[in-house]
C-alpha positions as CSV (number, residue, x, y, z in Angstrom):
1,X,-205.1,13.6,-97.4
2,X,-203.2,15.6,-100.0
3,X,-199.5,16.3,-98.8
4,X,-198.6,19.6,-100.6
5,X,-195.3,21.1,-100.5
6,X,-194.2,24.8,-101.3
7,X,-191.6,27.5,-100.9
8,X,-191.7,29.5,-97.7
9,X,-190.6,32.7,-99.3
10,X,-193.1,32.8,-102.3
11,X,-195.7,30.2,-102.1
12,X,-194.5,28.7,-105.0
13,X,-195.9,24.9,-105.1
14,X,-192.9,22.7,-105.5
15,X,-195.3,19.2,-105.3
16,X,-198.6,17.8,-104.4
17,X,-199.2,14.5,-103.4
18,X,-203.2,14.2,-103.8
19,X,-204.3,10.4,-103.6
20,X,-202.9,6.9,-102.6
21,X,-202.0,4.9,-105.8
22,X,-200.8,8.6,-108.2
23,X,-197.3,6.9,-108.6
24,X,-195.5,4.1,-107.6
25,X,-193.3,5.4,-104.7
26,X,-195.6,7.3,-102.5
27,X,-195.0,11.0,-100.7
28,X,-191.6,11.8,-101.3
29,X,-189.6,13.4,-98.7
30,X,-188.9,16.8,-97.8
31,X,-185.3,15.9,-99.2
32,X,-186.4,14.4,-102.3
33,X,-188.5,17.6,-103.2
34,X,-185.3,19.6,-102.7
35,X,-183.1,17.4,-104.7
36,X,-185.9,17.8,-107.5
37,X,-185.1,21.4,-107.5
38,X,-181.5,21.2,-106.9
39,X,-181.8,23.0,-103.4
40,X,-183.2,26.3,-104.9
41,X,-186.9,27.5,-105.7
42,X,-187.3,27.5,-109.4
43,X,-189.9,30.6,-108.8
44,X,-187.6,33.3,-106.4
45,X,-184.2,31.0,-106.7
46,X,-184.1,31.0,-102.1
47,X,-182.8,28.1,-101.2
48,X,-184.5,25.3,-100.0
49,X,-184.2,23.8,-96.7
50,X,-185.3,20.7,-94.4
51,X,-188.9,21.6,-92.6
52,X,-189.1,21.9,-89.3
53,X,-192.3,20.7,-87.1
54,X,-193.3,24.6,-87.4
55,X,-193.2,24.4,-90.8
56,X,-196.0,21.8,-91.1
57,X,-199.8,23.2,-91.3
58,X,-202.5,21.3,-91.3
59,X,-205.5,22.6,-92.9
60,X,-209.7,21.1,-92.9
61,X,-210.1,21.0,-96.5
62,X,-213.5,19.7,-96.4
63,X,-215.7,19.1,-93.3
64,X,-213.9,15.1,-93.1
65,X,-210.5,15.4,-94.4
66,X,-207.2,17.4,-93.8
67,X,-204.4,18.3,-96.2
68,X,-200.9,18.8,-94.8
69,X,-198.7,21.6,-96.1
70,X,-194.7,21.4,-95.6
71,X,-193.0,25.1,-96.3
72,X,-189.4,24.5,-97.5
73,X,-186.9,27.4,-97.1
């Protein structure tokens, strides 16, 4: 299940996680993502914030799996 995770204010996709085993420590966090970017989207420069649970969206990608999409802002 590919964990993606992009700005709320402009879509911009800030990291993808697509497949156990594509680096050695796993999904990073919400607060590892913002960190990355030093708390500001390096598209429209909003700042970045924690996600709430409203902020997660899961979506079918296919007819058996799910992707997961965490809006930061």
């Amino acid at each position: 299940m590919p964990v993606i995770y992009v700005c709320r204010v402009c879509g911009f996709k800030l990291y993808e996680f697509e497949r156990v085993g594509q680096d050695y420590f796993g999904v990073p966090t919400p607060s590892e993502v913002i960190n990355w970017y030093g708390g500001v989207c390096p598209k429209c420069n909003s700042k970045l914030n924690r996600p709430s649970l409203e902020d997660v969206i899961i979506k079918p990608l296919r007819k058996t799996s799910y992707t997961r999409v965490l809006a930061l802002h």
